[in-house]
LUMGU-341356 format. One record per atom (N, C-alpha, C, O): x, y, z; residue in one letter. Coordinates in steps of 0.05 Angstrom, whole numbers, plus 5000, padded with zeros to 4 digits. Layout:
N
XYZA;...
***
This chain:
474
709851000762X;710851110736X;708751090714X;709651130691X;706051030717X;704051010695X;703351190682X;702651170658X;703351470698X;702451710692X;705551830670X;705552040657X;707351660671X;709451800646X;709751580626X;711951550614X;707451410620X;708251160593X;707751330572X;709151290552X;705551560571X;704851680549X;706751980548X;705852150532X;708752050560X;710452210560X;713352130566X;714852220583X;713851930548X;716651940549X;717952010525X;720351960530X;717852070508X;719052290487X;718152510480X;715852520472X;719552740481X;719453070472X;717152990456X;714953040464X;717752830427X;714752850410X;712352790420X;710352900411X;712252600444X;709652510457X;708152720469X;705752740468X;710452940485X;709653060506X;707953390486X;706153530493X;709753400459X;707953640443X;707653560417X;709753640406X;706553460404X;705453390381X;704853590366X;706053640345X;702653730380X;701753960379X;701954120372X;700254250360X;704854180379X;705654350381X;708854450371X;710354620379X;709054190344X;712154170336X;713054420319X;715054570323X;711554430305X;712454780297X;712655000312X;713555190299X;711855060340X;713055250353X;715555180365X;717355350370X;715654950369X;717954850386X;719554870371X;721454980381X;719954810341X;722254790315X;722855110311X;725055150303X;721455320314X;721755630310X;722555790340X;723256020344X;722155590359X;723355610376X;725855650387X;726855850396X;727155350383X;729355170385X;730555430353X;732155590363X;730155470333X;731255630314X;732655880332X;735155890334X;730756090346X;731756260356X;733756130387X;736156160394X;732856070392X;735255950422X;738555880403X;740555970414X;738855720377X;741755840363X;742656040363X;745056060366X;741256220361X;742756420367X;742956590389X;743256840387X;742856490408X;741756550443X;745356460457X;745856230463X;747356670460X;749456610476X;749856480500X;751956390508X;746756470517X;746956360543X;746756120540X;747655980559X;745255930509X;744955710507X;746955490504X;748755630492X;747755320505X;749855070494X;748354890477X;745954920471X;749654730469X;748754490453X;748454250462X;748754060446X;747654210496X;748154070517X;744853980523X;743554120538X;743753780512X;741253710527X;740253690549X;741953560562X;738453730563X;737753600587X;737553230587X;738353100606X;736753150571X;736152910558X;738252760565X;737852580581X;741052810554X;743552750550X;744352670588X;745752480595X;743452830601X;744252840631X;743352640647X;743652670671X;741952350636X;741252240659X;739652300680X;740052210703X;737552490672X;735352600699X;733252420705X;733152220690X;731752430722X;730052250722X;728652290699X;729252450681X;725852090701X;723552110677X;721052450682X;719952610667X;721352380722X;719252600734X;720652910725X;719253100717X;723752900729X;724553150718X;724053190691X;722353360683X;725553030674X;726253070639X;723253230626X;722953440613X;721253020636X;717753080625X;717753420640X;717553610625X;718053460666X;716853720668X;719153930649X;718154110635X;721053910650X;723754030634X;721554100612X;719754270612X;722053920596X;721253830568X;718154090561X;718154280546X;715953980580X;714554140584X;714154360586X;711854440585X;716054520590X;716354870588X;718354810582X;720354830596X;718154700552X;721054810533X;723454810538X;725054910523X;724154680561X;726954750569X;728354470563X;727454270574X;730354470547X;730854280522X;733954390521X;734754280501X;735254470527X;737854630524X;738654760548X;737554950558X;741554580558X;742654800579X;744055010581X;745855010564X;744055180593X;745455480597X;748455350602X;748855120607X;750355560599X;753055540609X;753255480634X;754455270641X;752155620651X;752355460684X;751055240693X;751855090711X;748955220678X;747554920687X;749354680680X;749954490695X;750454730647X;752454540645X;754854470647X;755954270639X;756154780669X;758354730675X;757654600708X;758654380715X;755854740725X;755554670750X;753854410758X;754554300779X;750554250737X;749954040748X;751653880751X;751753790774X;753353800735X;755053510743X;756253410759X;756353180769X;757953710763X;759653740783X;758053780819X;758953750842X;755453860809X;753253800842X;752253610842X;752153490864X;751053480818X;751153170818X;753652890833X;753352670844X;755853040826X;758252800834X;758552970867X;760752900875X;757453120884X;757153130909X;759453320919X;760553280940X;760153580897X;762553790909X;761054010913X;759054060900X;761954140931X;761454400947X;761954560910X;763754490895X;759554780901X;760754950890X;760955260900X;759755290921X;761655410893X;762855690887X;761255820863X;763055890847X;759155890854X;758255980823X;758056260822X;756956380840X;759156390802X;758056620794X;757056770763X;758356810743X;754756820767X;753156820749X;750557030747X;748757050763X;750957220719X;749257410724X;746257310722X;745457080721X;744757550722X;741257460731X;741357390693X;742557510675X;739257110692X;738157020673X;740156830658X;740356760635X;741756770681X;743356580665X;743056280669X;744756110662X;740156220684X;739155900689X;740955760719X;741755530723X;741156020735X;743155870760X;740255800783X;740855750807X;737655790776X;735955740795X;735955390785X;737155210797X;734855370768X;735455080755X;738054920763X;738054670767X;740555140765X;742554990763X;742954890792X;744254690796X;742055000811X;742754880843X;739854710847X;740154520862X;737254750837X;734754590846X;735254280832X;734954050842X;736054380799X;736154010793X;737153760811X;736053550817X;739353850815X;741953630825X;740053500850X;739353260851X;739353750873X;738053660897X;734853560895X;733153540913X;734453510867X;731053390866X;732253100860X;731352880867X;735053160842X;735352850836X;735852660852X;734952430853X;738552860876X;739552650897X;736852590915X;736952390930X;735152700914X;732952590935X;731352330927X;730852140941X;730652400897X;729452200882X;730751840882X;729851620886X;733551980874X;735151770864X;735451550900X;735551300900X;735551710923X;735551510948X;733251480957X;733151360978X;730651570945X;728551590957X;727551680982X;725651580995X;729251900988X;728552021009X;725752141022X;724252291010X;725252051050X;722652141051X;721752271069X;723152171086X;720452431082X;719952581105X;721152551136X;722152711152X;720452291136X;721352261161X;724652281171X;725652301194X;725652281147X;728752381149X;729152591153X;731452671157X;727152761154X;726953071157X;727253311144X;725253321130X;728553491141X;728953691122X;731453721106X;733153881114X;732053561080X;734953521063X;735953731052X;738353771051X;734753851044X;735654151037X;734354381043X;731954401049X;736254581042X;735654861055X;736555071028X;738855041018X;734655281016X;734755410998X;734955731009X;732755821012X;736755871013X;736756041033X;736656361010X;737956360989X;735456511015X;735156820989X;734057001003X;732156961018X;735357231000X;736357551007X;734057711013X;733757881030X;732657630997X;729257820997X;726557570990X;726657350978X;724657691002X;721357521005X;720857490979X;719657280973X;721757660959X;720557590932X;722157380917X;721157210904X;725257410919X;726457200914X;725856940927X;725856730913X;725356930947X;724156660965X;722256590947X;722856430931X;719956680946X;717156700928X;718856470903X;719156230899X;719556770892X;720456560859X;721456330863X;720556130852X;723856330881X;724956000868X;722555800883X;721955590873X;721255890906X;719155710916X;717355480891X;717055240889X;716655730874X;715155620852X;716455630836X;714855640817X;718755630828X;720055430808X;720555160817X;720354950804X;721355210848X;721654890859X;719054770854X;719254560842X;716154840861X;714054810854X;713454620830X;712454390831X;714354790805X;713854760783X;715654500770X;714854380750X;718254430785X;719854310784X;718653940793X;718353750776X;718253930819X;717553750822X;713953680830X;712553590848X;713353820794X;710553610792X;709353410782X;707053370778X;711953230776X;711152930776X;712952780798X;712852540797X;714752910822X;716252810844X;713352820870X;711252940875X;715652540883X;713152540917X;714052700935X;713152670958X;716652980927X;717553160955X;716553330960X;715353480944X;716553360983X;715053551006X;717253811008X;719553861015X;715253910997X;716554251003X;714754501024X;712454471033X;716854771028X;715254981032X;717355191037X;719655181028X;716355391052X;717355701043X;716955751074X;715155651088X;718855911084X;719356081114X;720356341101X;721756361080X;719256531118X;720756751113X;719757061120X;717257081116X;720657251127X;719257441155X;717157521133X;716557481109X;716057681159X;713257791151X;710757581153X;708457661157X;711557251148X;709157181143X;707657071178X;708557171198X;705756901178X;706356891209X;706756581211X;706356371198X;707756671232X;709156471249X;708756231251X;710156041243X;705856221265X;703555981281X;703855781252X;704555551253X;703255931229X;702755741204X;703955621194X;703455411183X;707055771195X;710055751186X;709955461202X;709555261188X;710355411231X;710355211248X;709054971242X;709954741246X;706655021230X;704054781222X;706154641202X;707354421208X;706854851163X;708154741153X;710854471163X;711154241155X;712454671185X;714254521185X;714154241197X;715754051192X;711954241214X;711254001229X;710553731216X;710553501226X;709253891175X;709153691156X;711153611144X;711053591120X;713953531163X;717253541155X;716853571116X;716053401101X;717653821110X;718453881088X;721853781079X;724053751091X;720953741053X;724753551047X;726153821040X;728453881048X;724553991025X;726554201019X;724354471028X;721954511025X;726754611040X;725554891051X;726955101040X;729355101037X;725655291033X;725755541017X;725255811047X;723255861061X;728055921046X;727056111062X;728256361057X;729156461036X;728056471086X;729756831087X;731656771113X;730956641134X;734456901106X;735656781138X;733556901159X;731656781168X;734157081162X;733157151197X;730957011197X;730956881218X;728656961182X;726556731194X;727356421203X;726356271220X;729556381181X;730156121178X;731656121205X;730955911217X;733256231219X;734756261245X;733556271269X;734456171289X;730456411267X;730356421287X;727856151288X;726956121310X;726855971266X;726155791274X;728255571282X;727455361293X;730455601277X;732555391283X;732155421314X;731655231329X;732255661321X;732755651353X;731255601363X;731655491385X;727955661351X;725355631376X;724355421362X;723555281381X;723855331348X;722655121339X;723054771343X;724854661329X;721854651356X;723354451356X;722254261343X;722754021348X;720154361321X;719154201303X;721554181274X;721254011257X;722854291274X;724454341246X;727254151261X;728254171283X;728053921232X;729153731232X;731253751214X;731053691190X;732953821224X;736053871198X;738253681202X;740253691188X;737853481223X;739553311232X;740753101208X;742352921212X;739653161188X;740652961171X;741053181137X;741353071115X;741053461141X;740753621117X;742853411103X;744053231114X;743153491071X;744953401052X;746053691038X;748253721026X;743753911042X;744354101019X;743954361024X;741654431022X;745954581033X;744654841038X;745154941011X;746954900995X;742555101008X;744155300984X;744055570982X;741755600974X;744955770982X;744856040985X;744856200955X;746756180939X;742256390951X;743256450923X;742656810936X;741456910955X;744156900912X;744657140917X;746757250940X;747057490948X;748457010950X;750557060965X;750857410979X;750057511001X;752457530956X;753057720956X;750758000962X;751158200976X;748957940952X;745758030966X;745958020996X;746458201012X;745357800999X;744457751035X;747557891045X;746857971068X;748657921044X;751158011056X;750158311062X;749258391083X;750558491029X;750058691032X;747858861049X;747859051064X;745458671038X;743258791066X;743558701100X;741758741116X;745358631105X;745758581130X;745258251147X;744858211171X;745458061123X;744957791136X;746857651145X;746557421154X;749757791142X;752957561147X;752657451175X;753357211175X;751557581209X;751557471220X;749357251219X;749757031228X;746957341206X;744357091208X;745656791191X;745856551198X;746256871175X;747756621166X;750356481179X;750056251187X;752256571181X;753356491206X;752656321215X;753456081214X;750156481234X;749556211260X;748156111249X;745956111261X;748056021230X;745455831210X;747155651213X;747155471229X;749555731188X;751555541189X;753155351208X;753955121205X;753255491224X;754755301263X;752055141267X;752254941281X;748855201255X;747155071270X;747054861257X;746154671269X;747954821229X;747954561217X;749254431217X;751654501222X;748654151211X;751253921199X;753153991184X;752554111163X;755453941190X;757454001174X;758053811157X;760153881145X;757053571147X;756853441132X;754553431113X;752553281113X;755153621098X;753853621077X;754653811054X;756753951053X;752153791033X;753853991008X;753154201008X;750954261017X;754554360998X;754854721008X;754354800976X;755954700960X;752155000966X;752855160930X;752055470944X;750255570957X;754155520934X;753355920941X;754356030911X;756456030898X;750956150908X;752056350885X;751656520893X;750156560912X;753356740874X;753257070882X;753057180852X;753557000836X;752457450838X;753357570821X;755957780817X;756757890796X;757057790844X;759857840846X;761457720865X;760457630886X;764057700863X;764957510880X;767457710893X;769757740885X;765857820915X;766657930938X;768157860957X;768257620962X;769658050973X;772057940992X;770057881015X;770957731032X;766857981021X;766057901044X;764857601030X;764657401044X;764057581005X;763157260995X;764557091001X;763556891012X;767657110995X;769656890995X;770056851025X;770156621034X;770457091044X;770556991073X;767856851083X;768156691101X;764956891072X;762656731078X;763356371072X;763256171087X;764156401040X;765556041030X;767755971046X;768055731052X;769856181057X;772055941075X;770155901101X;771255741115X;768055981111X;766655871136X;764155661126X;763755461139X;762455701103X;759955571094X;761855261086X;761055071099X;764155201068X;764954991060X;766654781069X;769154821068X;765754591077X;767854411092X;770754221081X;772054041092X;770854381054X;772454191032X;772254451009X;770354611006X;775254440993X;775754630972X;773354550950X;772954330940X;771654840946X;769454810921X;770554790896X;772854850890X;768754690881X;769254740852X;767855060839X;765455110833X;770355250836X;769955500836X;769655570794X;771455600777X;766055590792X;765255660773X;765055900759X;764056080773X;765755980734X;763856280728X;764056290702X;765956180692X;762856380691X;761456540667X;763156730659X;764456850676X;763456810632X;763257070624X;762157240620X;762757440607X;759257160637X;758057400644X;756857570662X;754757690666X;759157530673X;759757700705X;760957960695X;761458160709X;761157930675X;762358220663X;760958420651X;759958400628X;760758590661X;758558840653X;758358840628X;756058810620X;760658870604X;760758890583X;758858660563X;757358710545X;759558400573X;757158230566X;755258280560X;754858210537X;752858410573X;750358510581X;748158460550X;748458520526X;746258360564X;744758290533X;745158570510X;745058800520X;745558540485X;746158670471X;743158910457X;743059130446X;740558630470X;738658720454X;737259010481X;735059090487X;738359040484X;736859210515X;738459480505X;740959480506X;736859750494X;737859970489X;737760170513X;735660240521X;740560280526X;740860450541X;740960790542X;742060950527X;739460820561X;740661160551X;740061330576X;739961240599X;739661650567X;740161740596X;739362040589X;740062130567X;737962210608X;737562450609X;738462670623X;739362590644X;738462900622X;740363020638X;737963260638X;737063390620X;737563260661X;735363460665X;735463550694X;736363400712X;734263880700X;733663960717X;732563840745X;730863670738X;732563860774X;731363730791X;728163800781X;726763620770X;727064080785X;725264100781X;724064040761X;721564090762X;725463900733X;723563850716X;723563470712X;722763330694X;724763400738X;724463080736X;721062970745X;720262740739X;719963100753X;717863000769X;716162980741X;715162760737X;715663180723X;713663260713X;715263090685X;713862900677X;717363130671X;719162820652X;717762630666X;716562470652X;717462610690X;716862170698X;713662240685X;712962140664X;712562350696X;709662340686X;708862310660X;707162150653X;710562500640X;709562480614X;711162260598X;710062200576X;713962100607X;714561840598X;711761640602X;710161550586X;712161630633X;709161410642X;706761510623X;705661330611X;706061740619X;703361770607X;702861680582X;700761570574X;705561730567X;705661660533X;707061410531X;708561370512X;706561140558X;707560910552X;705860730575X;706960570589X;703260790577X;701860700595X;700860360576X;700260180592X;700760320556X;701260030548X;703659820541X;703859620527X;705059940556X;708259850563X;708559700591X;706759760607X;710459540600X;711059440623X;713659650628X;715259700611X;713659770659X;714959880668X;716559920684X;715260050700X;719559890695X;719659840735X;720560120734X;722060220716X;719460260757X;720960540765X;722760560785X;721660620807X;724860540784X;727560550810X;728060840828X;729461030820X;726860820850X;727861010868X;729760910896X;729860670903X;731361170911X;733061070923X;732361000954X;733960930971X;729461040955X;728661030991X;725260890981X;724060870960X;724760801010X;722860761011X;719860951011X;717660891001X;720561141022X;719561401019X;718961540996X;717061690994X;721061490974X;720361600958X;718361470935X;717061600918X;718361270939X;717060990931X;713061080933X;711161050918X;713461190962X;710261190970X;709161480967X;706761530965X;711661700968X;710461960954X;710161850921X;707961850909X;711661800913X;710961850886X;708261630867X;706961660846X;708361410886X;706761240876X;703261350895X;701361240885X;702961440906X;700861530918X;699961860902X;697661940905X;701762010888X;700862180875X;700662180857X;699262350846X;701961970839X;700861870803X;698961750809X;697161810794X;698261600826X;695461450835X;693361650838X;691361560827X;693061880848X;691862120850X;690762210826X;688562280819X;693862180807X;692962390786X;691662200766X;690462280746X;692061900773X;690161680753X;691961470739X;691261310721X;693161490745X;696061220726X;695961010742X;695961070766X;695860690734X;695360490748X;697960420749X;699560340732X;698060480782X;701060390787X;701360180808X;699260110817X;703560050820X;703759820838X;705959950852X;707760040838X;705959970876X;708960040891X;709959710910X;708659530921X;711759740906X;713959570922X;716959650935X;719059740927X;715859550960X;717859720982X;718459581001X;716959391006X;721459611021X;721159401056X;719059481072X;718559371094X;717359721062X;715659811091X;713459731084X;711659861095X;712259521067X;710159411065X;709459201074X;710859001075X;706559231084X;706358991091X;706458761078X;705858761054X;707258481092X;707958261073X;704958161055X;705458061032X;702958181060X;700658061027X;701358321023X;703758351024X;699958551017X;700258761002X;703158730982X;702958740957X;705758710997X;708558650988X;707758430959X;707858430935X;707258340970X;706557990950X;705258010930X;705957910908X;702658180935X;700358220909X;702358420895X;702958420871X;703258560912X;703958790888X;706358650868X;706458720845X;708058480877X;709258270858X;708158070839X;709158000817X;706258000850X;705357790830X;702257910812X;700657790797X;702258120819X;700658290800X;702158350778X;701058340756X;704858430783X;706958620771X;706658390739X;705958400715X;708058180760X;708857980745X;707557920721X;708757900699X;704757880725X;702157720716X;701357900688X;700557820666X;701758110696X;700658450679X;702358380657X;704658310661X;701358390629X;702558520604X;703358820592X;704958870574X;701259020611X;702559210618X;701859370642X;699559400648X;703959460655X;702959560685X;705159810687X;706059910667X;705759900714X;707560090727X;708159990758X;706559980777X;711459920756X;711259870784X;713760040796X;715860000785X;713760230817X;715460340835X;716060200855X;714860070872X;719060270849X;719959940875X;722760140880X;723860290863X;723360090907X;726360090910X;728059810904X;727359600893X;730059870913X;732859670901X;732559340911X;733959150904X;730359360928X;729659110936X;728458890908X;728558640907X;727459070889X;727058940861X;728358840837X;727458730817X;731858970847X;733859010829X;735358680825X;736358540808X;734958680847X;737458310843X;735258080844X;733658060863X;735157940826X;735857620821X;733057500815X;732657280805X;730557730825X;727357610810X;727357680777X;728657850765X;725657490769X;725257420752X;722157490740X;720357330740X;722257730731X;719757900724X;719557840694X;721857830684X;717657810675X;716757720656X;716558040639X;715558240649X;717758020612X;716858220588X;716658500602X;714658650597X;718458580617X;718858830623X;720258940600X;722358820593X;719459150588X;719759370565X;721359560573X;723359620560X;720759650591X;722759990598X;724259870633X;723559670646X;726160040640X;726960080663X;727760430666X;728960560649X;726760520692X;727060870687X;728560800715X;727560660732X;731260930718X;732461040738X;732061300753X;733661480749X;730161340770X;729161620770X;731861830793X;732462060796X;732761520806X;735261680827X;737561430817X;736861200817X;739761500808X;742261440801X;743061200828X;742961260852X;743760940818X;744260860834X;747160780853X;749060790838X;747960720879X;749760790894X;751560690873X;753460810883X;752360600857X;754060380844X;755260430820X;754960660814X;756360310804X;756260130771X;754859900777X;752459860776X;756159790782X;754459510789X;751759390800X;751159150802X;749759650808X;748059630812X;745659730793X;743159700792X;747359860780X;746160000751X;746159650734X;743959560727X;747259580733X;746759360719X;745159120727X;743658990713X;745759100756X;742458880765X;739759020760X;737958870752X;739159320763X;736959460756X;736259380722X;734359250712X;738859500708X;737159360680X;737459130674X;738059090650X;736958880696X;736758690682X;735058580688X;734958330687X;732958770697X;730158630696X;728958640667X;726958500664X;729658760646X;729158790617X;731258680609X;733558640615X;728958630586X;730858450559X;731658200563X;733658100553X;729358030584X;730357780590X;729757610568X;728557700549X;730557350569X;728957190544X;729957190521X;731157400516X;729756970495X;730957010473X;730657280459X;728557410454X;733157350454X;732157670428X;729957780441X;727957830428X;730057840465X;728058060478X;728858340479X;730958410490X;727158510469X;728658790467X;727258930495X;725258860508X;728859110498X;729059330524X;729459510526X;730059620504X;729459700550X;729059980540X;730460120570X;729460120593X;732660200562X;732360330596X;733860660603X;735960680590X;733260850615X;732561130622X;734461120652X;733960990672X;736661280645X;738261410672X;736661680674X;736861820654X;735061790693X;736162070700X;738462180716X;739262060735X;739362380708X;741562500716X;741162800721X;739662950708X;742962850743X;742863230740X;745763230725X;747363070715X;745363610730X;747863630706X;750663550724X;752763460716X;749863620751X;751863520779X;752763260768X;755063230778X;752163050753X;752562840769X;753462660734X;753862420731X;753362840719X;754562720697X;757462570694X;757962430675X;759462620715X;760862440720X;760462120729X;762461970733X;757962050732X;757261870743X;757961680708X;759361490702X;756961770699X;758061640663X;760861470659X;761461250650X;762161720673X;765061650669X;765361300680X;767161160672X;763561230696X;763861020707X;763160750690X;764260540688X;761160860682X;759460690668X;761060660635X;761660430632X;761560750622X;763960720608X;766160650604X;767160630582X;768060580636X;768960470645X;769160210645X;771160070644X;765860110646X;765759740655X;764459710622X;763059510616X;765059970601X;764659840576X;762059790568X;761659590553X;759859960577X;757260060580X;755660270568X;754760470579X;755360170533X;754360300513X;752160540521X;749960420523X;751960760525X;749160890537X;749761260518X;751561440515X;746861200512X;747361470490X;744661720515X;743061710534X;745761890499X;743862160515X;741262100494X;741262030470X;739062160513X;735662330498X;735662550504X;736562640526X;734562690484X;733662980495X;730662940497X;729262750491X;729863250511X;726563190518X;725663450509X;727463620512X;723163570497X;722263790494X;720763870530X;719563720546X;721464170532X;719264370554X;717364390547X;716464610554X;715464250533X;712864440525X;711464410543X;711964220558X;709264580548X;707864520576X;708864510602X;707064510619X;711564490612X;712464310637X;712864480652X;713964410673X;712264710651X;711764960666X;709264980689X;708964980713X;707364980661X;704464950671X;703964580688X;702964550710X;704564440677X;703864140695X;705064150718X;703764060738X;707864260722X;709264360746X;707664460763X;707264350785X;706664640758X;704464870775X;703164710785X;703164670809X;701464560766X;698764400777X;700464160798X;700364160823X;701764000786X;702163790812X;702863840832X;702263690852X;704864140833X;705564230869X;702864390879X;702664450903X;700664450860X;698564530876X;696464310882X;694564360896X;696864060871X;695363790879X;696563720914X;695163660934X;699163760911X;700663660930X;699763840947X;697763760958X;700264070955X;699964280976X;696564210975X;696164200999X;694364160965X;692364150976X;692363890990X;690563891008X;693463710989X;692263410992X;694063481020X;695863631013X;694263451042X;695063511070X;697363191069X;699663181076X;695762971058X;696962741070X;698962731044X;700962611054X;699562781015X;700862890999X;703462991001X;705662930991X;702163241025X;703763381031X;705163271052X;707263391054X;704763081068X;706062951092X;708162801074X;710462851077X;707562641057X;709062471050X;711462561025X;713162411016X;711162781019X;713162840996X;715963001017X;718263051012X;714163041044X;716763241066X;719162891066X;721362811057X;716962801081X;718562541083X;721162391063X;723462331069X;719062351028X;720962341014X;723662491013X;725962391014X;722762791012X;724062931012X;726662961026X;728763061017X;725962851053X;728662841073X;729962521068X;732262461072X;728162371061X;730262051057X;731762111033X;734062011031X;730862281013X;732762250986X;735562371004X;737562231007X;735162681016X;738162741023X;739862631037X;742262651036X;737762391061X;739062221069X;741762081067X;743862041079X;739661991036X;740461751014X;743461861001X;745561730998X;743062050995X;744362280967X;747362340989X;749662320980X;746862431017X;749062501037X;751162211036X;753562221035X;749361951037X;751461701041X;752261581015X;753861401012X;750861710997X;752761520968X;755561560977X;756561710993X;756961300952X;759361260952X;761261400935X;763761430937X;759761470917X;761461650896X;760361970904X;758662100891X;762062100935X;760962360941X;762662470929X;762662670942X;764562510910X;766262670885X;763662760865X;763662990856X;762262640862X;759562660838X;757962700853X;757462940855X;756162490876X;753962630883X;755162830907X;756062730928X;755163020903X;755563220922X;752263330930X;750363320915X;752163410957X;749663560961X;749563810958X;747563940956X;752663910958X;752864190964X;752164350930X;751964580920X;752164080921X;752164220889X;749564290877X;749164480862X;747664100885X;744864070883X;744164380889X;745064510908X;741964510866X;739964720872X;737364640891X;735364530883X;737964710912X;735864620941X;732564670934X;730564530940X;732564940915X;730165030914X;729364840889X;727664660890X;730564910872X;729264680853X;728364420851X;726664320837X;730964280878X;730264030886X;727763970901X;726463760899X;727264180917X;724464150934X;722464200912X;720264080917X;722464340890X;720064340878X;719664030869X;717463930871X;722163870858X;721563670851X;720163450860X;719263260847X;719963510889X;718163370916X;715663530923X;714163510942X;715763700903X;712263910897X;712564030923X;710464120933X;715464040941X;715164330966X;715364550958X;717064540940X;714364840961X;715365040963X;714765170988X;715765390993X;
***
């Protein structure tokens, strides 16, 4: 404990730095996600409180201070809680403390299991756990597909106390591995519940679950609390949870400072709108939402063409390429990144400015994990862009529904005649261009044939020819 004699009070740890922290702490009053609940106040260790303290975090959120205590005194919870409401903190504290507090150490094997929906969510809480215990002696690491194997194995062989993974990797080392030691877990935790479900993980978890001890503590959060979630908690919990939530699980909540809106424009004149938004906001942070993967690599391979520094993120990437193009994203003050929906739930992307919907998404509710990659953070403002055809303006009706302020822009034609011309004649020359916009082309109808709201997206309504120009076919 020598290394914390000169950091044991907030004043010790920033001196420095008391007037940002005091104009700080000013704006967090008026921050709804905040309480008046210290970390300080909680009895954490000295190794936690100092790193807390150290990135400002001095004040708990509503879920941290409704759910540590109650994971501290050793109950199964239930949480639900939208993105940015401090629920990564709220399931990592408790399990750095119980490890601390018995001194748990390797050879006991692996105490907790941190289980998330997608590689980039793995990533983030990895290094928050990271960031968390850097004045703790626990052994951590990260599993999760794509990466390889052989190495994954080395890690685990250095019994990590807490493991960060993706189910299907984390399953299938349960089965082949007989280096990985769970015989004594204390802690699964699953975030994004309702995520891993939807992309197809209910059976991988499952047999996660039969593969573990049933003695131990169970926290599943979700951002909705679904009839397939609640049937996952009557199998994941061995004892009635303590069932948490927020009020702001409710769409209408939604940060106030984040301005919505929406355009209603032609197929054929969406391609050539994305360009001249991106062009006249190229010192802006940006995420661009499409509905396939395909469409992801036509369109980010032909703004790349025409010169716009862009980043794509997709499932068909390979895992480093996948990775840089995240933590590039991240890192950038201003960039462009095209991602499908795999970017929409639960990461935690820094000073994103705009969000552009370029394909309407299957949902309401998914329209709202998309913009909430903006406007995170105290009084952070935001910016975010529905396109729409004129087909599909009932899609509104929805969104007004869950009490979802969103005004129309209009756009001037000037030029968009002539830029039209030129990019379907970029496309028709470039052969491999041209390979890849057919492609797009057929995943959007794909996409567009299985939405859920086919009363609005109809295909039959869509102008075919116009739509293919918008994929630069003719």
């Amino acid at each position: 404990m020598k290394k914390f004699k000169k950091l044991i009070t907030f004043e010790n740890c920033f001196s420095r730095k008391i007037k940002k922290k005091n104009k700080w702490l000013q704006r967090l009053k008026k921050n709804s996600v905040l309480t008046k609940q210290t970390f300080e106040k909680c009895f954490l260790s000295k190794p936690t409180i100092i790193r807390l303290l150290e990135q400002f975090y001095t004040h708990m959120t509503k879920i941290q201070k409704i759910s540590i205590p109650f994971q501290i005194c050793g109950f199964d919870i239930l949480g639900s809680a939208r993105t940015g409401s401090g629920k990564t903190l709220a399931f990592l504290i408790p399990m750095i403390e119980f490890f601390y507090s018995i001194k748990w150490n390797a050879n006991n094997g692996t105490g907790g299991l941190v289980l998330t929906p997608t590689r980039e969510l793995s990533l983030q809480n990895y290094y928050v756990l990271k960031d968390l215990l850097k004045y703790h002696t626990h052994t951590f690491g990260i599993i999760m597909g794509g990466s390889n194997k052989k190495i994954e194995i080395e890690k685990i062989k250095k019994k990590p106390i807490i493991l960060v993974a993706t189910p299907g990797r984390l399953l299938d080392h349960l089965r082949n591995t007989r280096y990985i030691q769970t015989n004594n877990l204390q802690f699964l935790i699953i975030d994004e519940a309702d995520r891993c479900l939807e992309i197809g993980f209910e059976a991988e978890i499952i047999s996660i679950i039969r593969l573990l001890p049933k003695n131990r503590q169970t926290i599943l959060f979700s951002a909705t609390q679904t009839k397939n979630v609640c049937n996952l908690a009557k199998i994941s919990f061995r004892k009635d949870p303590v069932y948490i939530e927020t009020e702001t699980e409710k769409i209408k909540n939604f940060n106030p400072d984040v301005e919505q809106g929406f355009v209603i424009c032609q197929p054929e004149d969406r391609l050539v709108l994305l360009f001249a938004l991106l062009k006249r906001n190229t010192k802006k942070k940006i995420i661009t939402f499409f509905s396939s993967c395909n469409e992801v690599k036509f369109f980010f391979s032909l703004f790349k063409k025409i010169g716009l520094n862009i980043l794509e993120l997709h499932g068909k990437q390979k895992q480093f390429k996948r990775i840089c193009s995240f933590f590039n994203f991240c890192k950038a003050k201003e960039s462009i990144l095209f991602c499908t929906d795999v970017a929409a739930r639960g990461l935690d992307i820094p000073s994103v400015d705009w969000i552009i919907q370029f394909n309407p998404p299957l949902e309401p509710k998914e329209y709202i994990h998309r913009i909430g990659r903006t406007g995170r953070g105290v009084h952070r403002k935001g910016w975010t862009l529905l396109f729409l055809q004129s087909t599909e303006i009932g899609f509104l009706k929805f969104l007004k529904r869950e009490k979802i302020k969103i005004k129309e822009y209009d756009f001037q034609k000037k030029n968009f005649l002539i830029l039209n011309q030129r990019i379907i004649y970029l496309i028709q020359k470039n052969l491999y261009l041209k390979k890849l916009s057919k492609e797009a082309y057929d995943s959007f109808l794909k996409s567009y044939k299985s939405h859920r709201l086919k009363d609005i997206f109809d295909i039959k309504k869509i102008n075919i020819f116009s739509l293919k120009k918008s994929f630069g076919i003719v």
